[in-house]
Every structure is written in C-alpha cells, then in structure tokens.
C-alpha positions as CSV (number, residue, x, y, z in Angstrom):
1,X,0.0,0.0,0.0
2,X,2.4,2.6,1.0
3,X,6.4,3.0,1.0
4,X,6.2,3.7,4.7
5,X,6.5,0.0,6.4
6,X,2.4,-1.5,7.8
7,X,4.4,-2.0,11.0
8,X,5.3,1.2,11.8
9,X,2.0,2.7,11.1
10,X,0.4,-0.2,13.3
11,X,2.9,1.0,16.1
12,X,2.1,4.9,15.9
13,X,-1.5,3.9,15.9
14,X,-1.3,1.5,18.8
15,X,0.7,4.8,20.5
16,X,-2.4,6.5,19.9
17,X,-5.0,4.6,21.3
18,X,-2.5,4.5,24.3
19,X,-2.1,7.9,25.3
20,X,-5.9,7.9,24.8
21,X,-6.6,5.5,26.8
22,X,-4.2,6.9,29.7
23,X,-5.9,10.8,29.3
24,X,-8.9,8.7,29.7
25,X,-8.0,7.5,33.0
26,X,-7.1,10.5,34.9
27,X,-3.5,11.4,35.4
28,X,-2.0,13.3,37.8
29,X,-1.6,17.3,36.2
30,X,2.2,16.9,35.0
31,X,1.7,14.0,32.9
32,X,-1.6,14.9,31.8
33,X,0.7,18.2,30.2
34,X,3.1,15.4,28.8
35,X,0.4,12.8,27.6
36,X,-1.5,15.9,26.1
37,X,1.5,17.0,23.7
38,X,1.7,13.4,22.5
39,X,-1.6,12.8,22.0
40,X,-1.5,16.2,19.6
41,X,1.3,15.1,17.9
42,X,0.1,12.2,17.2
43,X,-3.4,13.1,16.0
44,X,-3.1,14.3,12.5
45,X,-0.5,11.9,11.7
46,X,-3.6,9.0,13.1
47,X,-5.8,10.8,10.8
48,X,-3.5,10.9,7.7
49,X,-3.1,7.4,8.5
50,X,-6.7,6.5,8.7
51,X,-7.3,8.3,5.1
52,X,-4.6,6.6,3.5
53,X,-6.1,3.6,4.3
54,X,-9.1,3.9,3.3
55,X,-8.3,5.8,-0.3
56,X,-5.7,2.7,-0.4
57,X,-8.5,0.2,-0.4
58,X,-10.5,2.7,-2.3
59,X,-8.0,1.5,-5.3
60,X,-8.0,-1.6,-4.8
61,X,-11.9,-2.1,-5.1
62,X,-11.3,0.3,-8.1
63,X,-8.8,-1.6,-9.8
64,X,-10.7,-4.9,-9.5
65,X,-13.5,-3.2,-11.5
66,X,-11.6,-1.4,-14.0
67,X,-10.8,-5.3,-14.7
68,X,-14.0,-6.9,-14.4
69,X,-16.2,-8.6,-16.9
70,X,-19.5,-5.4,-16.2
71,X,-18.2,-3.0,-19.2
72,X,-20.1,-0.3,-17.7
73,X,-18.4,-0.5,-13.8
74,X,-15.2,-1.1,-15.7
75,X,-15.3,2.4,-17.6
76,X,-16.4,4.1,-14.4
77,X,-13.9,2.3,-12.4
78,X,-11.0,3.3,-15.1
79,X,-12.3,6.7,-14.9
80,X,-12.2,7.2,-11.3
81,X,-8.7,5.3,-10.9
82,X,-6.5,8.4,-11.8
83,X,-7.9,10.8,-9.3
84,X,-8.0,8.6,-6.5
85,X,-4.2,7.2,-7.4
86,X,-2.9,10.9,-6.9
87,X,-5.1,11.2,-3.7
88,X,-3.3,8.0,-2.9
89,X,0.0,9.4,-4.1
90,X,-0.6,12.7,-1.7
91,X,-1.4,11.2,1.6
92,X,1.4,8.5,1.4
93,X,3.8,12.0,0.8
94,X,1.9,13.6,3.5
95,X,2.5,10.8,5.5
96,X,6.3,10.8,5.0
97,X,6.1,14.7,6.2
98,X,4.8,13.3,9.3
99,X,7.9,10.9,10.0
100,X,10.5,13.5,9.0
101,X,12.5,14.0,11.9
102,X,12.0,16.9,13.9
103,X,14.4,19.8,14.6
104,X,14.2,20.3,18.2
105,X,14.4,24.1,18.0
106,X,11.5,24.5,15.7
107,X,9.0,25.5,18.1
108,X,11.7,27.8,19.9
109,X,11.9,31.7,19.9
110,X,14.6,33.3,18.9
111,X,18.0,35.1,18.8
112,X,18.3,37.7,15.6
113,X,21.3,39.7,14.7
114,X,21.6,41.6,11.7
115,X,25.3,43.3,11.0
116,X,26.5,45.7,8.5
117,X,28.9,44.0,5.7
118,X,31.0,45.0,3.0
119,X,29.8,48.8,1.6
120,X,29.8,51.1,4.5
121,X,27.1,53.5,5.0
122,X,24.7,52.1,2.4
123,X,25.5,48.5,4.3
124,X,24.6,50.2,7.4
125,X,20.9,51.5,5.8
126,X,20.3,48.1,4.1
127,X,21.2,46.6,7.6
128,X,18.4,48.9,9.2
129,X,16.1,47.9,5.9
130,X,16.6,44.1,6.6
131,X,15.6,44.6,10.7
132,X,12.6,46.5,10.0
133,X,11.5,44.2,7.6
134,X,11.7,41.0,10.5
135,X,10.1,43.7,13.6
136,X,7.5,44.1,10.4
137,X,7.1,40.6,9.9
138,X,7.1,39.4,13.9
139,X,4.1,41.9,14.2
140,X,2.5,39.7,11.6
141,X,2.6,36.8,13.1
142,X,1.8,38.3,16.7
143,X,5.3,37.8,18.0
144,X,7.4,40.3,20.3
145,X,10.3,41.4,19.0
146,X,12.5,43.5,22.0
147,X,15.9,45.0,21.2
148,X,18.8,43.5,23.4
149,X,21.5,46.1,22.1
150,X,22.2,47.8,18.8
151,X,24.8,50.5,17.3
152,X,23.6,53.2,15.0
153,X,25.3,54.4,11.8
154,X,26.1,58.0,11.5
155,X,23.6,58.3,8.4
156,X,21.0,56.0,10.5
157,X,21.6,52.8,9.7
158,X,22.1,50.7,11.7
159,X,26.2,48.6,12.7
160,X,24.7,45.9,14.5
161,X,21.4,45.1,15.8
162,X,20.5,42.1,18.0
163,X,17.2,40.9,19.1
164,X,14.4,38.6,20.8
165,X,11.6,37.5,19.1
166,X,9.4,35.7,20.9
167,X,6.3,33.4,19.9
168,X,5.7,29.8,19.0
169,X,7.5,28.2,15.8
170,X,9.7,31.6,15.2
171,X,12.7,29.9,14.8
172,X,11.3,27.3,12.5
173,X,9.9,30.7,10.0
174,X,13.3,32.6,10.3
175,X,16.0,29.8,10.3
176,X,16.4,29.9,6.9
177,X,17.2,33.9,7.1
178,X,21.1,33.4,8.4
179,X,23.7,34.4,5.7
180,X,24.9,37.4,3.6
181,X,22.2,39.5,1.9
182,X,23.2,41.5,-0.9
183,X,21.2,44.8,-2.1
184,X,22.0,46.9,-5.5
185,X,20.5,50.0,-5.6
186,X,21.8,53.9,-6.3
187,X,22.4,55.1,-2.7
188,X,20.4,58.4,-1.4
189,X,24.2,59.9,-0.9
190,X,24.6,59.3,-4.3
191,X,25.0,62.3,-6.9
192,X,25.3,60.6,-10.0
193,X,22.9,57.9,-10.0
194,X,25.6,54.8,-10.1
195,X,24.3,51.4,-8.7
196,X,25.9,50.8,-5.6
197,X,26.3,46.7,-3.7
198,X,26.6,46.0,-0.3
199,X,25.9,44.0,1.6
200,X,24.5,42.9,5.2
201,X,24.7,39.6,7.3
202,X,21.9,37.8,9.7
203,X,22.2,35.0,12.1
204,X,19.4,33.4,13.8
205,X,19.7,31.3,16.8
206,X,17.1,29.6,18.9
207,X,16.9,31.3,22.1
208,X,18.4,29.2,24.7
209,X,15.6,28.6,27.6
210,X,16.2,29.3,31.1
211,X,19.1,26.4,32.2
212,X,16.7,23.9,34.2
213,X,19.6,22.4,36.1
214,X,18.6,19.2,37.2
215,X,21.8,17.5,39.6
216,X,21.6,13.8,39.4
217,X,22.4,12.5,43.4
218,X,24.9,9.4,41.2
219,X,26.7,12.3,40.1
220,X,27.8,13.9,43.4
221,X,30.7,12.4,45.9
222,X,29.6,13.9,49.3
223,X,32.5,13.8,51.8
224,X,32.3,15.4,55.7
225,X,35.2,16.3,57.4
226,X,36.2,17.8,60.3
227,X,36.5,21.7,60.1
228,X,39.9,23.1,60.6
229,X,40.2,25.4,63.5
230,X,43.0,27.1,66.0
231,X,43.0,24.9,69.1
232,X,42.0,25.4,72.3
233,X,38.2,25.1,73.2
234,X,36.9,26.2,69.7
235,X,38.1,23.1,67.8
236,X,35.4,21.8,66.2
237,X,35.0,18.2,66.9
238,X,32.6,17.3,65.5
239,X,32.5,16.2,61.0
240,X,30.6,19.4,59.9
241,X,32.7,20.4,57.5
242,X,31.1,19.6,54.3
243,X,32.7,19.1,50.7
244,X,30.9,18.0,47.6
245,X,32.2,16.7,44.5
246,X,30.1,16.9,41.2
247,X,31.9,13.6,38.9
248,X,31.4,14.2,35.4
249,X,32.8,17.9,35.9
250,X,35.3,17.2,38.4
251,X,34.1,20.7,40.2
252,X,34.5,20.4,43.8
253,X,33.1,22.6,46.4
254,X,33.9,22.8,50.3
255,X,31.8,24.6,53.1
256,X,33.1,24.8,56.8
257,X,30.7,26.8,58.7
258,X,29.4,25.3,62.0
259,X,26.5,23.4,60.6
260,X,26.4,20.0,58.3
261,X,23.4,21.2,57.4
262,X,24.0,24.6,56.9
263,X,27.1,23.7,54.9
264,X,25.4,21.0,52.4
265,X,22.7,23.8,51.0
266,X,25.6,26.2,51.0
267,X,27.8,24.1,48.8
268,X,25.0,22.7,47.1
269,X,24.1,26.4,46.3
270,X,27.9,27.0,45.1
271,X,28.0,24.1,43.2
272,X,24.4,24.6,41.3
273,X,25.8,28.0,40.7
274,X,29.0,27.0,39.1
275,X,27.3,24.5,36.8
276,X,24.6,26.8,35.9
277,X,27.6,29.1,34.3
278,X,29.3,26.3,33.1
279,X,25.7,25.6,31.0
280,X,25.7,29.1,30.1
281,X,29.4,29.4,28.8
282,X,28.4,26.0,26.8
283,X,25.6,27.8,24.8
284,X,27.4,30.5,24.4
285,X,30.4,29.0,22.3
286,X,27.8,26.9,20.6
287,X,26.0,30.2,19.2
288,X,28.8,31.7,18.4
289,X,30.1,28.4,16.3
290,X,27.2,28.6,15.0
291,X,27.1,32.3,14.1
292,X,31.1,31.5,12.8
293,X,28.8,29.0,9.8
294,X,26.0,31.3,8.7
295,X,27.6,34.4,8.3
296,X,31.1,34.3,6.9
297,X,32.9,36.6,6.6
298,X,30.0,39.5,5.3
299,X,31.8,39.8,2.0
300,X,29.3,40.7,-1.2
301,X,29.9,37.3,-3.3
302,X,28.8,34.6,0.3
303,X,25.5,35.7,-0.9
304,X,21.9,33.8,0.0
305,X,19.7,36.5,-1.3
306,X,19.9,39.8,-3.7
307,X,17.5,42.8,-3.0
308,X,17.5,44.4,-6.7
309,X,15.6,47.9,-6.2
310,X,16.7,48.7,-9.9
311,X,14.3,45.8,-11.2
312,X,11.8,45.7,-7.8
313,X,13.5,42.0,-7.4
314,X,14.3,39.5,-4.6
315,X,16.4,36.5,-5.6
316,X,16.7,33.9,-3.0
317,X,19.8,32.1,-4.8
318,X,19.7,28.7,-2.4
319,X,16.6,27.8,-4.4
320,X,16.8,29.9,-7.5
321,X,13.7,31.8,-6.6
322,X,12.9,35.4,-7.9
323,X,9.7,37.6,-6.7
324,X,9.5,40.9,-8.1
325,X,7.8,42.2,-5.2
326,X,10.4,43.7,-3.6
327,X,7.9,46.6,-1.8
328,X,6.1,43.6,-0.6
329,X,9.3,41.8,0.8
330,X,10.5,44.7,2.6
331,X,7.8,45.5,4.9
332,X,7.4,41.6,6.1
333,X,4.1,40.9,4.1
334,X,5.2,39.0,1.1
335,X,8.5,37.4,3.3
336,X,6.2,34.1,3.8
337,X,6.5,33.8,0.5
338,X,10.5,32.8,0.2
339,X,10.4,31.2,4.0
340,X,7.8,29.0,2.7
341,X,9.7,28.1,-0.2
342,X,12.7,27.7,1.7
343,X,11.1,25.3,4.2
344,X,9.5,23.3,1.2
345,X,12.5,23.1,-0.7
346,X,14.4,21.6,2.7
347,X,11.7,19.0,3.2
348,X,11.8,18.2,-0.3
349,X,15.6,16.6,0.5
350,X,15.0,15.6,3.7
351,X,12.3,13.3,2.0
352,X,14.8,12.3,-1.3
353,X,17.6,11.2,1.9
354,X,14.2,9.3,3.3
355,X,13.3,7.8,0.1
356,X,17.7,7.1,-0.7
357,X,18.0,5.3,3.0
358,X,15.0,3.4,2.6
C-alpha cells in the first residue's frame, strides 16, 4: 500500500489509542501536560493514516473493476482510478512529512542579529532595511520582537542590531534567514545615480531557555570532614565540615561553617551555581560556532539572497527563486513567501535522503 512500512504505522496507531486510553484514566496534572502534547502530535499523523487507508482500499476495489467482466463498472472504475491514485500518491507524501525528523528548535523563539557587511554607510541602511522588515514581519505573526542592544550608523543605519523575538514556531519561519544579503541600488548619498552593492549579514539562533539544572544525586561524591580550626576550646570536633564533588565535571566545592546542614545547602548552592555558568558558557560557544557557519565573513559574493531595487527583485539564490515584489518583501508581508519556499524546498531533501536510505 504505502512505502512507509504496515508496522510502523500499526505501532504509531497502537501509541495513539495508548495515550488515549491513559488521558482517559485520569493522570495526575504533569503527565496529563506530557500525555497531552503526544496525543496532539500524534493526532493528525492518526488521521492521515486513517485516510490513506481507506483511499488505499478505495483503489484496490477500483482496480478490481476497472478489470471486471461489467463493461459499464469497468469504464467508471478506469475513470475514477487516476484521481484517487494521486489522492493515494498525496497522503502517502503527507505521511512521510509526518515521520520527517523533527528539529528540536523548531518550536523555539529566537536570537536575531543583523550586522552591516561589506559597503559602508549604504551596508549600514540596508542593515536597518533588513531589521525592519523581520520587527515588520514578527508583528504579523503576533510575536514580540524586543531589542537587546544595537549601534547606530552615523547616516541611520544601523552597525549591528541584536534581538528577541518571541512566539511559537519563530525559529522554525526565520532559520532559513542566516547568511549574507546582498542589495544593489543607487544610494540616497549618491550624486550621480551609479548602482551601488553591499551587503549585510543575519544570524538566527534559537533562544536558549532558562538552564533547568537538574543534579543527578549518582553524580555527586559527598565527603564530611572535620572543620579546621586554632585549638583550644573552639576546635570543632565534631564532622561538619562539608565538601561536595560533582563527577562528570570534576568541580568540587567545600563549606566549613558550624552546621552540616547549613554547609550542604551552602555548597550545594555554590555548586548549582558553578554548573549553571558552566551551562551558560556552553551555549554561548555553541551560538557563536554557529554564528562563525552562517555568516562568513559578510563579503558581497557569500550571498543567500539579492535585493534588486533597480528591477523591484528579490532573488533567494539557495533555491533559484525570484519575486518581483520587492515593496512587498521589505515591509514583512510577502517574506512568507521565500520562507515558505525555503522550508518546502528543505523538506523536499529531507524526504529524497528518506526515500535514498529506505
């Protein structure tokens, strides 16, 4: 019936009727959350599965009578066969959409910088163009777009502009914006009328969440000792001193104030701390590898798109697109346009790898 194996389908459905089945029950509120993002998940890809069964038997009933011995069923039946054969052909493509795997950050927020490149002061203007047009196009989609920092040009353009833009699925819409866009067009400090390029770069990054730090008890060493002291009276005899060891960093922590007790939240506090900017230092030299592959180095010819005012032309040159709606572009309404294509065009090879592994 379809390319995608009966098994697998069988096990996503049996999922289905599971997490049903447990929702049903009553769970306590936590995994209800949990059960209740599966159970969404899974729905339309139960659904597509449902139709594709049924249009697959659909064909086979009509294939039988294109082939019978009733002359009049069979020219019906041959009729009908095409149509339902590209329904058929639809849903078992839909159907491999569902199974793509999923890029984590999708559903994310996100990070966007935008940076003058080669050209100067008109770089500096197309950089401010190029922001507007994503605050334009975040207001759109009912997202909130809040500067972190940013350095004006002396024309008012803009050096360097970096932002949050918060909502459901950003990341996912603006991924594909990171690289070097180019823009031709006579600058407004331009006398004589001569068609100027430069060029800008953007970077988008998923915003990194809050750290939820969770410290597995295996992964601590816990040692008392016996706090170190002058003599005399004031010797502390007791094992208060506390000093924890966290194993797969090798960061160690010691507390010697009076208390055990006192000393293992203190050191326990010292230690969540130093992990927590360990996390942070971690995420930070990922974005900036990360930034380091989708920029470059700004220079005009590491192009992904061209912004042609001469001709009113965007040319998205990953997937040879051109929209001569450049107005549109620029003030975030007809943007969907390229992302959409964009995201099509990725899916279209994650499905040819699909159909080359399978």
């Amino acid at each position: 019936m379809s390319s995608v194996p009966k098994a697998k389908l069988d096990r996503l459905v049996s999922r289905w009727q599971a997490v049903q089945g447990e929702l049903n029950s009553g769970v306590e509120q936590l995994r209800f959350v949990e059960l209740s993002k599966e159970f969404a998940d899974l729905n339309p890809i139960v659904e597509t599965i449902n139709e594709l069964r049924r249009i697959a038997a659909e064909v086979e009933t009509t294939r039988s009578l294109a082939h019978g011995r009733d002359t009049e069923l069979a020219e019906l039946a041959e009729a009908e066969l095409p149509d339902l054969e590209a329904r058929l052909s639809h849903l078992e493509n839909a159907m491999k959409v569902h199974l793509l795997p999923k890029d984590a950050a999708d559903e994310k927020s996100a990070i966007i910088e935008v940076r003058a490149g080669t050209g100067g002061d008109e770089a500096a203007l197309f950089a401010a163009d190029l922001f507007r047009m994503y605050v334009r196009y975040a207001e759109l989609h009912g997202w909130k777009c809040e500067i972190i920092s940013e350095s004006d040009s002396a024309l008012g353009g803009l050096k360097e502009v970096v932002a949050s833009i918060t909502g459901k699925g950003v990341f996912a819409k603006l991924k594909f914006e990171s690289g070097v866009h180019r823009v031709q067009r006579v600058p407004a400090t331009e006398a004589s009328g001569r068609i100027h390029t430069s060029a800008a770069t953007v970077a988008v990054l998923p915003e990194a969440e809050e750290v939820d730090l969770v410290i597995r008890p295996e992964d601590l060493r816990i040692d008392t000792m016996r706090a170190g002291g002058a003599g005399g009276q004031h010797v502390n005899k007791t094992e208060s001193a506390v000093r924890i060891v966290h194993i797969p960093t090798g960061l160690m922590v010691v507390s010697m104030e009076k208390s055990q007790h006192q000393n293992r939240r203190l050191a326990m506090g010292v230690l969540r701390s130093r992990l927590y900017e360990l996390e942070r230092q971690r995420t930070a030299d990922q974005r900036a590898s990360m930034r380091k592959d989708q920029v470059g180095s700004g220079d005009r010819s590491q192009r992904i798109r061209t912004y042609s005012f001469p001709q009113g032309r965007v040319t998205d040159h990953r997937i040879n697109l051109t929209l001569h709606k450049l107005p549109q572009v620029l003030d975030g309404s007809g943007l969907d346009e390229l992302v959409e294509a964009l995201s099509s065009d990725h899916q279209a090879t994650l499905l040819a790898e699909l159909d080359g592994n399978g």
